[in-house]
C-alpha positions in Angstrom: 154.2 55.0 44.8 152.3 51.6 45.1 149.3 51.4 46.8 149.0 48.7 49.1 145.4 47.4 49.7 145.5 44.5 51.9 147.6 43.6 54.9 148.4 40.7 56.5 149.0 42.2 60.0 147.8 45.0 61.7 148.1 46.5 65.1 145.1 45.8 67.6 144.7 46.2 71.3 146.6 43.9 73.5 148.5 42.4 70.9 152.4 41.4 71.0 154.5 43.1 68.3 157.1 41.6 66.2 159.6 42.4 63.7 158.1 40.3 61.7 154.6 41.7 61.7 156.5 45.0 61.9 158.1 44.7 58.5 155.4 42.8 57.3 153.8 46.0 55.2 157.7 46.7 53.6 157.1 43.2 51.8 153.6 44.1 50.5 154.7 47.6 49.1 157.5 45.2 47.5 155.1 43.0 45.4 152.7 45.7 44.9 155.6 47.6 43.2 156.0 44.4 40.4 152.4 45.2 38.7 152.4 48.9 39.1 149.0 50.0 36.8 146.3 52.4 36.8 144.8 50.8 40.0 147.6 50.6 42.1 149.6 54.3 41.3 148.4 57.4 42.1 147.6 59.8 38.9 149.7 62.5 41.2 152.6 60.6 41.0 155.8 61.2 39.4 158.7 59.8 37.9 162.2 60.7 37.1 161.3 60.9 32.8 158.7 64.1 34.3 161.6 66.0 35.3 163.5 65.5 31.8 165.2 68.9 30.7 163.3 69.2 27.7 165.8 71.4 25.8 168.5 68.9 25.7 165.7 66.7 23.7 163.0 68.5 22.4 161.3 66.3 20.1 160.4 62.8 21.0 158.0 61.1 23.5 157.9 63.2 27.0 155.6 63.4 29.5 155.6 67.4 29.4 154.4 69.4 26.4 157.2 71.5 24.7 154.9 73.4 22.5 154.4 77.0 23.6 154.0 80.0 21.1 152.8 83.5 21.5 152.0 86.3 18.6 151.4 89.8 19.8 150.4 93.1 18.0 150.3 96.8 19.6 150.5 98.8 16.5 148.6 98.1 14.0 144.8 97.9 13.6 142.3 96.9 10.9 138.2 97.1 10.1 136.5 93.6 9.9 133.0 93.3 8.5 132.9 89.4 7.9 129.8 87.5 8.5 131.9 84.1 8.1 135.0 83.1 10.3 138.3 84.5 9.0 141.2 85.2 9.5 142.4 88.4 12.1 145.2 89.4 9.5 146.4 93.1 10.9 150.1 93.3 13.0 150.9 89.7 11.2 147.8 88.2 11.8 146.7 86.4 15.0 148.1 82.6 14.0 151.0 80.5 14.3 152.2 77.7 12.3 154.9 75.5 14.0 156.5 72.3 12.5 154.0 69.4 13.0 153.6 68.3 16.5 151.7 65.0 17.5 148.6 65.1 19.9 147.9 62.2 21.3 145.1 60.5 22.8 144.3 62.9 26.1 146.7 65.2 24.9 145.1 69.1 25.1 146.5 72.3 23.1 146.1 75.5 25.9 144.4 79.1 23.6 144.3 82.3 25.4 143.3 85.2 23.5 142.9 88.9 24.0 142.4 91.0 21.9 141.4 95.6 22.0 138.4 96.3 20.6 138.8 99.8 19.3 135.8 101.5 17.7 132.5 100.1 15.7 131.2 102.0 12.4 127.4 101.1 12.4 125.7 99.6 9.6 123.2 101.0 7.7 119.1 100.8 8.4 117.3 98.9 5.4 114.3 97.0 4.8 112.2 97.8 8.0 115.6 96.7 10.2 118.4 98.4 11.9 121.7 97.6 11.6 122.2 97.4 15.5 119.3 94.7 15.5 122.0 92.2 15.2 124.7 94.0 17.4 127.0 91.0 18.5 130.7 89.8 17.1 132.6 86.5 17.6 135.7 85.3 18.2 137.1 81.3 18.1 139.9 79.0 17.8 140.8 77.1 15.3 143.6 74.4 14.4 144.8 72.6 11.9 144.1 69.2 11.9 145.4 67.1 9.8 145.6 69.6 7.2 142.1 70.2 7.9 141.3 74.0 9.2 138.8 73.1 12.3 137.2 75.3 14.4 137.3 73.7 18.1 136.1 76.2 20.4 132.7 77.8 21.0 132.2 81.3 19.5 133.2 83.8 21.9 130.7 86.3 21.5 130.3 89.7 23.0 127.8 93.0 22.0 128.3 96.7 21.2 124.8 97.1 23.1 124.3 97.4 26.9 121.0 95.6 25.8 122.5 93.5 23.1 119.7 91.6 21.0 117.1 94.3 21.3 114.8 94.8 18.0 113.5 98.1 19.4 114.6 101.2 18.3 114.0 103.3 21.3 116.0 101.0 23.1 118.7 101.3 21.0 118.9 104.9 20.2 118.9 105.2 24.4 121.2 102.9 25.0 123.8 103.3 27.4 127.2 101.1 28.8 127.5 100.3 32.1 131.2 102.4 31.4 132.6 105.0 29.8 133.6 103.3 27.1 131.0 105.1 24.8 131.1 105.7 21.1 127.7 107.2 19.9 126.6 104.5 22.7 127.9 101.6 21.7 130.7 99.8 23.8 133.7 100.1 22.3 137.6 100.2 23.4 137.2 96.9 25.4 139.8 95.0 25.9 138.2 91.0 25.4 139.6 88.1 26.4 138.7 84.7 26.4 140.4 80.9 26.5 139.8 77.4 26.0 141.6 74.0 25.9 141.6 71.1 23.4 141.7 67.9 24.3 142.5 64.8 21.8 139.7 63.0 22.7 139.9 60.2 19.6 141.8 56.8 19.8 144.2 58.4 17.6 146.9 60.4 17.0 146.0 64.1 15.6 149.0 66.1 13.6 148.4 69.8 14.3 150.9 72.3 12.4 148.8 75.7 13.2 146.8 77.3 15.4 145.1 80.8 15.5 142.3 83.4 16.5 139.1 83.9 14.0 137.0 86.6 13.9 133.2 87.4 12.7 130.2 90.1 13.1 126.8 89.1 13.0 124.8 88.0 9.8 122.4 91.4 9.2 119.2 91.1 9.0 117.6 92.0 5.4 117.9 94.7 4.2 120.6 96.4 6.5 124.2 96.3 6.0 126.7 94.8 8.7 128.4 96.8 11.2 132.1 97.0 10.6 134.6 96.2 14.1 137.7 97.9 14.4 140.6 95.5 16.2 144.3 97.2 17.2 146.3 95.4 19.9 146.5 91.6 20.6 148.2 88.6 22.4 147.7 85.2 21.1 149.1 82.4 23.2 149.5 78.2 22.2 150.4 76.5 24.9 150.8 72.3 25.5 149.5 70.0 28.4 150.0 66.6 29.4 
């Protein structure tokens, strides 16, 4: 709707109305409604092209995002000792490739991710350092841009210590979870879940034709060998925004 900022009557105190003066704000929604922009219409507002049934056209330029995908796993499981992003391959691998979509400028992709952390084998001890001394793993999201694989979220990170980043091996060897999710005291079987949205935020349009969850542990320090993460179930969710 218009937004009408200036009036050529208004009521006051001891003043005659009129039809006229009355009516007189109908004609100056009227004009306003002939240079409707950014200024003068509400970003709430509406139209009738927002209420399109996307399924009868589901390609094309809409004000609604008709991209939503999901991949799930509850069977399968797999180890993962990579100290560089790849992929999460086990129960067909947590990624999705659709047929190209266009993202436009202020456009945003939705990822949700969660994902069962089973059980952890611990590294082994090695040149004055323990395995544990670098207890963290990461998760992130990553598209394909362009035909370019880019990571575009932070690194979701999480720790298998209750005092995760300790270098002392009394701490370690005593460590507890604040839960019973205890394996040789480390936390394990822990459901993780995390999300984030892209945004388009160039002056151009961005082809995206895949999306999907990465996974690493933490870069040992010398000497010691990385601990290896074991992942079972999973949901992976791509969802569209306008």
């Amino acid at each position: 709707m218009s937004q009408v900022t200036t009036y050529i009557w208004r009521a006051e105190a001891g003043a005659t109305s009129s039809a006229t003066s009355a009516n007189n704000i109908y004609g100056s929604i009227s004009t306003a409604s002939t240079s409707i922009n950014e200024d003068n219409t509400r970003t709430e507002a509406i139209s009738r092209r927002h209420l399109y049934d996307l399924s009868q056209s589901p390609v094309g330029g809409h004000p609604t995002f008709h991209l939503i995908r999901s991949k799930s796993n509850a069977g399968a499981d797999a180890n993962y000792n990579n100290t560089v992003f790849a992929d999460i391959a086990h129960g067909g691998g947590a990624s999705e490739a659709f047929a190209p979509i266009i993202l436009k400028p202020g456009e945003c992709i939705r990822l949700q991710g969660s994902f069962n952390m089973k059980s952890c084998t611990k590294g082994t001890d090695g040149g004055g350092n323990n395995a544990l001394d670098t207890d963290t793993y990461f998760y992130s999201f990553f598209l394909n841009i362009g035909g370019v694989l880019t990571q575009v979220s932070p690194s979701f990170g999480y720790g298998l210590l209750a005092n995760s980043g300790s270098q002392n091996s009394s701490y370690q060897v005593d460590n507890s979870s604040f839960s019973d999710k205890i394996q040789g005291k480390l936390i394990v079987n822990q459901r993780e879940a995390f999300s984030y949205i892209y945004f388009n935020k160039t002056n151009a349009d961005q082809i995206i034709t895949e999306a999907k969850v990465r996974f690493r542990v933490a870069v040992p320090l010398g000497g010691a060998t990385a601990n290896t993460v074991n992942l079972k179930e999973f949901c992976f969710v791509i969802l569209g925004a306008r």
